[in-house]
C-alpha positions as YAML, in Angstrom:
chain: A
units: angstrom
residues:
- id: 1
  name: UNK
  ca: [-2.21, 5.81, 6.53]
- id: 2
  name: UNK
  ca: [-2.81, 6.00, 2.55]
- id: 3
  name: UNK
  ca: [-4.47, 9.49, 0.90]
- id: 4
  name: UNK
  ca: [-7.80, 8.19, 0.67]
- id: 5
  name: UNK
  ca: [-7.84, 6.45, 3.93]
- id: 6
  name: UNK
  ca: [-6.64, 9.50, 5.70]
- id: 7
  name: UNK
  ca: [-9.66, 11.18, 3.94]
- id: 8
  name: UNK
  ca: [-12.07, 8.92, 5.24]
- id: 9
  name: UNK
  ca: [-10.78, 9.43, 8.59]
- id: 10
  name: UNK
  ca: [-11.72, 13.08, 8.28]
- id: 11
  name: UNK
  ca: [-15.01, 12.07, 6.79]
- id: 12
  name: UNK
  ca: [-16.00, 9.33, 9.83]
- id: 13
  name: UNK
  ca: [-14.66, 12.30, 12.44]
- id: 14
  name: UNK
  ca: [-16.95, 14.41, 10.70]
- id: 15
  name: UNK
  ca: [-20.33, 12.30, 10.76]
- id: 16
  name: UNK
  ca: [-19.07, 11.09, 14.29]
- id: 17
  name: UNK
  ca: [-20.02, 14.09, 15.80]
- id: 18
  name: UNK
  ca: [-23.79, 12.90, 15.52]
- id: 19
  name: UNK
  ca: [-22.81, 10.80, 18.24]
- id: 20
  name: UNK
  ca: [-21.97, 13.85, 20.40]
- id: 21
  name: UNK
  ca: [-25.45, 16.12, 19.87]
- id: 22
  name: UNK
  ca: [-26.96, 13.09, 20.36]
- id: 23
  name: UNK
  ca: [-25.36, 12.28, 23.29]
- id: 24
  name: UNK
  ca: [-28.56, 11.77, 25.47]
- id: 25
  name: UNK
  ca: [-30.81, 9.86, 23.11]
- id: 26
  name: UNK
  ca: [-27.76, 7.23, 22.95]
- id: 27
  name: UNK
  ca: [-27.78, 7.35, 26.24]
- id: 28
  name: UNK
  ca: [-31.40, 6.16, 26.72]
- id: 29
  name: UNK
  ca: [-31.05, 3.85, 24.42]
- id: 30
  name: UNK
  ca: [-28.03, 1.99, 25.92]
- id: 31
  name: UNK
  ca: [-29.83, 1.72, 29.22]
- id: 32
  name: UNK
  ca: [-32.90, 0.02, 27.75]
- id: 33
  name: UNK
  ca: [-32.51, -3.48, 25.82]
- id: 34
  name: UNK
  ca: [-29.64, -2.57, 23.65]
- id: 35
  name: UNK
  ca: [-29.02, -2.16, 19.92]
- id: 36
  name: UNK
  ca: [-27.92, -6.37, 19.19]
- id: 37
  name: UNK
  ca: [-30.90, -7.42, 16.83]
- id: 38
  name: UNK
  ca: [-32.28, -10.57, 17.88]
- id: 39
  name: UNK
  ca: [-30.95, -12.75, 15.88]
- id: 40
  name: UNK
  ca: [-27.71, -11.62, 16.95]
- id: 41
  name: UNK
  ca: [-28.40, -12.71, 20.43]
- id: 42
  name: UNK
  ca: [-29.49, -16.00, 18.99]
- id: 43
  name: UNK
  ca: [-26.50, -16.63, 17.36]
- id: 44
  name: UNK
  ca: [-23.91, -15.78, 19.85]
- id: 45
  name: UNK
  ca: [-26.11, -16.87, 23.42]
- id: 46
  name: UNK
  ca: [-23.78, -19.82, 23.11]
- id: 47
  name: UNK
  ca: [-20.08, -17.70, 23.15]
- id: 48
  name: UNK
  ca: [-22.11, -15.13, 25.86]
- id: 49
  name: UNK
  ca: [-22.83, -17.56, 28.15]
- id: 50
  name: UNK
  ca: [-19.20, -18.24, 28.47]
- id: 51
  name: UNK
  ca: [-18.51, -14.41, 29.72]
- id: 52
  name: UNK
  ca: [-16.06, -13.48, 26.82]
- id: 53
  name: UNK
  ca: [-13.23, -10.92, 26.42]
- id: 54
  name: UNK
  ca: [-14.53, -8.71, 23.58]
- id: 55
  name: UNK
  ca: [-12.82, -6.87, 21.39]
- id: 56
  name: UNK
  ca: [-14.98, -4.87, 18.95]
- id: 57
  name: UNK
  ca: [-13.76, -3.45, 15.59]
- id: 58
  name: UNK
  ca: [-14.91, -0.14, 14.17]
- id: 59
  name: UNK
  ca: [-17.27, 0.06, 17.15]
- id: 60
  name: UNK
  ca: [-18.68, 3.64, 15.97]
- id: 61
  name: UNK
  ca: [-21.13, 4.88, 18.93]
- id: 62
  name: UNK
  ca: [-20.67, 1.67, 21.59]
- id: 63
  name: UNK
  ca: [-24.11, 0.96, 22.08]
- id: 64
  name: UNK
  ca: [-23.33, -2.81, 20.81]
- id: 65
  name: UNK
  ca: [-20.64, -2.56, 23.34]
- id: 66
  name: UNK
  ca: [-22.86, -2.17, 26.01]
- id: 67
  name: UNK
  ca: [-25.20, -4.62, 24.91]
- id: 68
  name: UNK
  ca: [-22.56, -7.47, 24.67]
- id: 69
  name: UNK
  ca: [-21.71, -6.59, 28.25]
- id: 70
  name: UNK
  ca: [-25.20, -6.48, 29.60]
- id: 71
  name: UNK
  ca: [-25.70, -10.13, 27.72]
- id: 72
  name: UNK
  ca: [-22.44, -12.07, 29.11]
- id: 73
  name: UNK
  ca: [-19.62, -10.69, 28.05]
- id: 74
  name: UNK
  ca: [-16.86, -9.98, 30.48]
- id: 75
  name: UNK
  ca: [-15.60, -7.23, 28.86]
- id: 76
  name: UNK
  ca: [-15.42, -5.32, 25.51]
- id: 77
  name: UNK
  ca: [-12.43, -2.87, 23.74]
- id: 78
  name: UNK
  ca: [-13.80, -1.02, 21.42]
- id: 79
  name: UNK
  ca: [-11.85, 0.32, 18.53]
- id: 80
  name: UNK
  ca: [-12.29, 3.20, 16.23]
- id: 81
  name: UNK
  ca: [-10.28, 5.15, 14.39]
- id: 82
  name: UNK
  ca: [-12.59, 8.83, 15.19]
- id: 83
  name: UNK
  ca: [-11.36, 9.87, 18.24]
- id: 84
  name: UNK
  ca: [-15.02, 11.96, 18.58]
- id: 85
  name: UNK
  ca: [-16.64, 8.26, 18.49]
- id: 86
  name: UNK
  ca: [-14.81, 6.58, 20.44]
- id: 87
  name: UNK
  ca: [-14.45, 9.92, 23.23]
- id: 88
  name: UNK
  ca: [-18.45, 9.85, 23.02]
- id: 89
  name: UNK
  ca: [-18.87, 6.26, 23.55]
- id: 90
  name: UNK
  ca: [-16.75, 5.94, 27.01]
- id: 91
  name: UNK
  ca: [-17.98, 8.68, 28.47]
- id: 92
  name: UNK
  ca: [-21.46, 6.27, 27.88]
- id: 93
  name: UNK
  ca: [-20.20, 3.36, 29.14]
- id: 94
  name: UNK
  ca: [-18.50, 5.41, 32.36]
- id: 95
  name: UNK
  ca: [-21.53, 6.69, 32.90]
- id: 96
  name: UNK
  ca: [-23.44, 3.62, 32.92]
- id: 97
  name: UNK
  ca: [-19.94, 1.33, 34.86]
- id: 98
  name: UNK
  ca: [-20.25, -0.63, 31.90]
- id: 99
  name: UNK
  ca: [-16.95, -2.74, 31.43]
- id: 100
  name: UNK
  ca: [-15.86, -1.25, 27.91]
- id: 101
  name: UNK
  ca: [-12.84, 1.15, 26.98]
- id: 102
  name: UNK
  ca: [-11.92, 2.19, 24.04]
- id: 103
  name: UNK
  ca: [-9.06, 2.26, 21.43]
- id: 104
  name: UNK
  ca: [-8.44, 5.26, 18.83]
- id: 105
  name: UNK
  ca: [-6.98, 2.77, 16.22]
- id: 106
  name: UNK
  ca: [-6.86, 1.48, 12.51]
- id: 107
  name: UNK
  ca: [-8.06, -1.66, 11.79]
- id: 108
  name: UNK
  ca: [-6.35, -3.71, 10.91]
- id: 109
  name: UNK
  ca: [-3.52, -2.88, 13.46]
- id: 110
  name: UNK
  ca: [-5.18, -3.55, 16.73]
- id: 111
  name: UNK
  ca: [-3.02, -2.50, 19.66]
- id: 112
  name: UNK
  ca: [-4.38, -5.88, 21.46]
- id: 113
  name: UNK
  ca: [-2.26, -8.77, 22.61]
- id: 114
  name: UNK
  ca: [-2.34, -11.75, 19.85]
- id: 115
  name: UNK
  ca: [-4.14, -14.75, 21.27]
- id: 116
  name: UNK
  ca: [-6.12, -12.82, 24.27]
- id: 117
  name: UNK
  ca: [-9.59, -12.38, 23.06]
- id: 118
  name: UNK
  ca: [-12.99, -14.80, 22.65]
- id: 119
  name: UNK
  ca: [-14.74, -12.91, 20.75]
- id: 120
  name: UNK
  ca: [-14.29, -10.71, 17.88]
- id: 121
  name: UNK
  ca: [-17.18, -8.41, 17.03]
- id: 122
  name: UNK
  ca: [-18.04, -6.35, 14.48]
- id: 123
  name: UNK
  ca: [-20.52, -4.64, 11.09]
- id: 124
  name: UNK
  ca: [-23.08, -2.53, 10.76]
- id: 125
  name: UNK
  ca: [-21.29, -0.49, 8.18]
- id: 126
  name: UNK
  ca: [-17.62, -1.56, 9.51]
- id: 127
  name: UNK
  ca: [-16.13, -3.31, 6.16]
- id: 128
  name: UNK
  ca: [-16.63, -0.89, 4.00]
- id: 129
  name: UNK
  ca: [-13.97, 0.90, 5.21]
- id: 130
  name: UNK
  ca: [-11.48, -1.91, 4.95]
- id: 131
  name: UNK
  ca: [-9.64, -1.31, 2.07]
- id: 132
  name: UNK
  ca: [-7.54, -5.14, 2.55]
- id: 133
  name: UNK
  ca: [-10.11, -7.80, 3.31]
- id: 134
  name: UNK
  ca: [-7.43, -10.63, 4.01]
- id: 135
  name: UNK
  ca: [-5.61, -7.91, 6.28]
- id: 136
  name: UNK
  ca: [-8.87, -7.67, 8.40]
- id: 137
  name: UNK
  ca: [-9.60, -11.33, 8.75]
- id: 138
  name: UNK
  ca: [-5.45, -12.02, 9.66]
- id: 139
  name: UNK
  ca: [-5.66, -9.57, 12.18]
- id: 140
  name: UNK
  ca: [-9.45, -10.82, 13.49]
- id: 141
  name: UNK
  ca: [-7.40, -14.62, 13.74]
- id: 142
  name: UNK
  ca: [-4.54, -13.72, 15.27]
- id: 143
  name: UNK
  ca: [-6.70, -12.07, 18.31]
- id: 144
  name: UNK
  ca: [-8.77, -15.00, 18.78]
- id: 145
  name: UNK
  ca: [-7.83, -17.37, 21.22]
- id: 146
  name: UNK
  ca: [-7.83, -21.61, 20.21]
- id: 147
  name: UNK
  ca: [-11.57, -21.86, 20.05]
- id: 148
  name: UNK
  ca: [-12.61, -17.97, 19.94]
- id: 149
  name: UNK
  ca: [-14.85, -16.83, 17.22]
- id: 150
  name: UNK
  ca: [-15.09, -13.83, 14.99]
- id: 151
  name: UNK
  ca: [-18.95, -12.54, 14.45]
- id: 152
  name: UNK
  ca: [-20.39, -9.85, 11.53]
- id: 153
  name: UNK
  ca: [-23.76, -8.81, 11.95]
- id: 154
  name: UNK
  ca: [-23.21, -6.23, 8.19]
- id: 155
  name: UNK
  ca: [-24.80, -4.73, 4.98]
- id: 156
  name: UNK
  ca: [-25.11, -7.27, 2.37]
- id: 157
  name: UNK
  ca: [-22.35, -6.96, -0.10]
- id: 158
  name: UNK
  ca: [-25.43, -6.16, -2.79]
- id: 159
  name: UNK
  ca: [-26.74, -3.19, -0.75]
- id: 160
  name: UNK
  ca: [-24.76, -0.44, -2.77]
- id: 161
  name: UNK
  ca: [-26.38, -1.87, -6.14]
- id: 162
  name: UNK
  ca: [-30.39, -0.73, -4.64]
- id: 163
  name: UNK
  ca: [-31.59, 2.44, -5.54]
- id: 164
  name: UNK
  ca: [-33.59, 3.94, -2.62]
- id: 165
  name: UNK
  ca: [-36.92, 4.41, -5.35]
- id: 166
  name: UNK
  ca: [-40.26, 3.47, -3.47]
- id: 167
  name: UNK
  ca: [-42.44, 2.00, -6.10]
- id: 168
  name: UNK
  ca: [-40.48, -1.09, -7.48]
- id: 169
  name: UNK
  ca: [-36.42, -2.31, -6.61]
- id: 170
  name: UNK
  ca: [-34.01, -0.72, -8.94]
- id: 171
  name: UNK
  ca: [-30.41, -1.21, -9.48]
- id: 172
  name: UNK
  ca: [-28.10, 1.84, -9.79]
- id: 173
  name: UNK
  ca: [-26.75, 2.26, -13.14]
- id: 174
  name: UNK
  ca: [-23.55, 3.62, -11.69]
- id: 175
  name: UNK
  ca: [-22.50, 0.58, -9.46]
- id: 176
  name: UNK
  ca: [-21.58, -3.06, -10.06]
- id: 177
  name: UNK
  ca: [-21.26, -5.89, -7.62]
- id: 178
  name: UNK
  ca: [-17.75, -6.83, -8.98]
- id: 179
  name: UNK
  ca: [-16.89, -3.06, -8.52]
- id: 180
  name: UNK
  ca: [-13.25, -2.18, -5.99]
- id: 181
  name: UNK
  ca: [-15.05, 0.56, -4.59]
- id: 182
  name: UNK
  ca: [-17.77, 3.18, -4.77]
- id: 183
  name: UNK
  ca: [-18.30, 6.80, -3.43]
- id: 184
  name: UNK
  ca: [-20.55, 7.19, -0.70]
- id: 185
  name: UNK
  ca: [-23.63, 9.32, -1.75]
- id: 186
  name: UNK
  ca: [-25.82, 8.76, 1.70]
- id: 187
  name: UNK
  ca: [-24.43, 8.79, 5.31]
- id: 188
  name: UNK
  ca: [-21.67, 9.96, 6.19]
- id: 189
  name: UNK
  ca: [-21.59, 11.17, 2.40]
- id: 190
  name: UNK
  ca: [-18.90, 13.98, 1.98]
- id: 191
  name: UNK
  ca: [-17.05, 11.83, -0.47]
- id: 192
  name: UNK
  ca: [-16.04, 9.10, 1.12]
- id: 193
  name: UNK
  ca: [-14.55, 6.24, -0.47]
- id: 194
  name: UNK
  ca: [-16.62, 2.77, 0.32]
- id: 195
  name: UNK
  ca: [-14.55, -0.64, 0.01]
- id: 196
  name: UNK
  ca: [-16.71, -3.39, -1.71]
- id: 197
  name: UNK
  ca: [-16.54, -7.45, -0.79]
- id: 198
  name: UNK
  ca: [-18.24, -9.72, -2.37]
- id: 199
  name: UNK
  ca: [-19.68, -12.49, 0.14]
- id: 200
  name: UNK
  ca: [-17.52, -14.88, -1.92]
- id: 201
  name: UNK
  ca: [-13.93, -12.33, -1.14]
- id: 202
  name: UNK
  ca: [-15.05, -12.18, 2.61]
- id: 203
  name: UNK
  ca: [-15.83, -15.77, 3.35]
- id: 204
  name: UNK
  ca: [-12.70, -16.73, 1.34]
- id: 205
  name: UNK
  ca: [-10.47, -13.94, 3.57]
- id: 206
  name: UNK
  ca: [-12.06, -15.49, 6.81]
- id: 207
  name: UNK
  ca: [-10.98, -19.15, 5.73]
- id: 208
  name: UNK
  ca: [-7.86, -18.40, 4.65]
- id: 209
  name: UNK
  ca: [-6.75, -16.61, 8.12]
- id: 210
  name: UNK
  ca: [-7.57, -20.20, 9.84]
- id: 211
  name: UNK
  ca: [-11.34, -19.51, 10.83]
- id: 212
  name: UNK
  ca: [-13.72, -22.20, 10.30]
- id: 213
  name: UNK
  ca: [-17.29, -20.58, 8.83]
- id: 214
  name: UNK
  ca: [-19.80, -22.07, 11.07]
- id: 215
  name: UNK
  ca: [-23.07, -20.25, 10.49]
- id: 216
  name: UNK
  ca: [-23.79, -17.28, 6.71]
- id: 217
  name: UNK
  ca: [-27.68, -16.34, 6.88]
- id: 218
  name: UNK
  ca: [-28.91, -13.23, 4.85]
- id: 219
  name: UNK
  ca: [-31.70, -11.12, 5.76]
- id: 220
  name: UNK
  ca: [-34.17, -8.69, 3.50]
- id: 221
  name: UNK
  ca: [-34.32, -6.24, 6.85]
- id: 222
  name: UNK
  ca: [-31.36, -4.03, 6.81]
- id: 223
  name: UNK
  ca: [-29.64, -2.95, 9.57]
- id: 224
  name: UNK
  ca: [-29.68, 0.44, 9.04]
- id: 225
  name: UNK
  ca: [-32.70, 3.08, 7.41]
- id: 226
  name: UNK
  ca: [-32.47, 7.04, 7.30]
- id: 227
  name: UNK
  ca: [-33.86, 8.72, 10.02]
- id: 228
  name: UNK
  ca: [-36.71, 10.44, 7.81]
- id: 229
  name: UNK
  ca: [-39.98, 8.67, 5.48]
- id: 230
  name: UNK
  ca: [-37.50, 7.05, 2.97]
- id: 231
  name: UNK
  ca: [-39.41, 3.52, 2.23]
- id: 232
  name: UNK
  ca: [-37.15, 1.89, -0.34]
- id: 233
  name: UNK
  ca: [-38.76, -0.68, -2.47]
- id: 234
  name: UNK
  ca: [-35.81, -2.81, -2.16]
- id: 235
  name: UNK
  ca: [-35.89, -3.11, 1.58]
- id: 236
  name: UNK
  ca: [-39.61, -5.01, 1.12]
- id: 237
  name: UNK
  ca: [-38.54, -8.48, 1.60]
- id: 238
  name: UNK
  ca: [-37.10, -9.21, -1.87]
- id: 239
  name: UNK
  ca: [-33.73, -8.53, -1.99]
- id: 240
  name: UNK
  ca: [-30.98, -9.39, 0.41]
- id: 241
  name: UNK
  ca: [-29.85, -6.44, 2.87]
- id: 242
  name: UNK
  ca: [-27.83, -7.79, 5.79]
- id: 243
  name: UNK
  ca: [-26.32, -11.20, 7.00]
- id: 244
  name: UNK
  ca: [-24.57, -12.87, 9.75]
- id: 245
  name: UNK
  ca: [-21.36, -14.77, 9.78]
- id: 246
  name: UNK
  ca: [-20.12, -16.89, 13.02]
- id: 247
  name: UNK
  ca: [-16.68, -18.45, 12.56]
- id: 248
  name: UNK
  ca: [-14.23, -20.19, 15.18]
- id: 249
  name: UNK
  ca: [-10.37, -20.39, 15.41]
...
């Protein structure tokens, strides 16, 4: 693990621990409907309905686990390379007898059997700590059985250009589209070192590890807003925020 990876780690153990003090709220919430957005349950009824084997990169607090579980799937592994997330999260999904277990790994480098798994899952502010796109999508392939698909519910590639200003949309002067990287200024913050894609370098890394794109949609809701009043202009319906991405071995 590289300097500024290893950093990150520290950073990710560090806002993990939200997980923990919150430990009850999560709790709640993964015994009501779940956290999958609708139109992720639209999109992947089809691979559910088949009871998949799950494995879930960067899977943060689990409550997606549990979700996938209580719509289909067989079973889900979790990975995460914060031992306090991935701790937190089985103790949620012992608690509930939720099939899920989780994984203290990096990704990519899953500690999962090539060929064994129908469904990869992951987003929701997972690829921006990637910091080798085609590494990712080689090592999403090579877990998906013939047929298997690879799903990314994530932050629009354009998100870290939007100012968070209320009146009208603004673009940051400090950050470009095109840029390698950027320095996280939000949550988790402390530093950390964000990985850009461009929608162009991640549907290109998912094609050229064998997977055929079958459904891209982008969204102006994103997936994620600060737990105060912040009202940013550009999450109004104007700009893109989020998107999906369904693709099959």
């Amino acid at each position: 693990m590289d300097e500024v990876v290893a950093g990150n780690r520290v950073v990710w153990e560090r806002a993990s621990t939200k997980h923990v003090r919150e430990y009850d709220e999560l709790l709640e919430e993964a015994r009501g409907e779940g956290s999958l957005f609708a139109r992720e349950r639209e999109l992947l009824a089809p691979v559910l309905e088949e009871g998949p084997v799950v494995v879930h990169f960067q899977s943060g607090h689990g409550l997606d686990d549990v979700a996938l579980v209580k719509a289909g799937a067989k079973s889900v592994v979790g990975v995460d390379y914060s031992s306090v997330a991935a701790g937190a999260a089985q103790r949620r999904a012992t608690e509930l007898g939720m099939a899920c277990r989780y994984v203290v790994a990096e990704v990519p480098g899953v500690p999962v059997r090539d060929a064994s798994v129908d469904l990869v899952y992951t987003g929701k502010g997972a690829l921006i700590w990637m910091r080798d796109i085609d590494a990712w999508a080689r090592d999403a392939a090579r877990l998906l059985r013939p047929g298997g698909h690879l799903f990314v519910y994530e932050a629009h590639p354009a998100v870290p250009l939007w100012t968070w200003d209320e009146d009208e949309p603004q673009i940051r002067p400090d950050r470009s589209y095109f840029a390698e990287s950027h320095i996280n200024d939000t949550f988790p913050g402390n530093g950390a070192q964000e990985w850009q894609w461009t929608l162009g370098q991640i549907v290109t890394a998912i094609t050229k590890a064998g997977l055929r794109l079958q459904v891209l949609e982008e969204y102006a809701e994103p997936f994620w807003r600060p737990q105060d009043d912040t009202n940013a202009a550009a999450w109004s319906g104007r700009l893109p925020n989020s998107y999906a991405l369904l693709a099959q071995r």
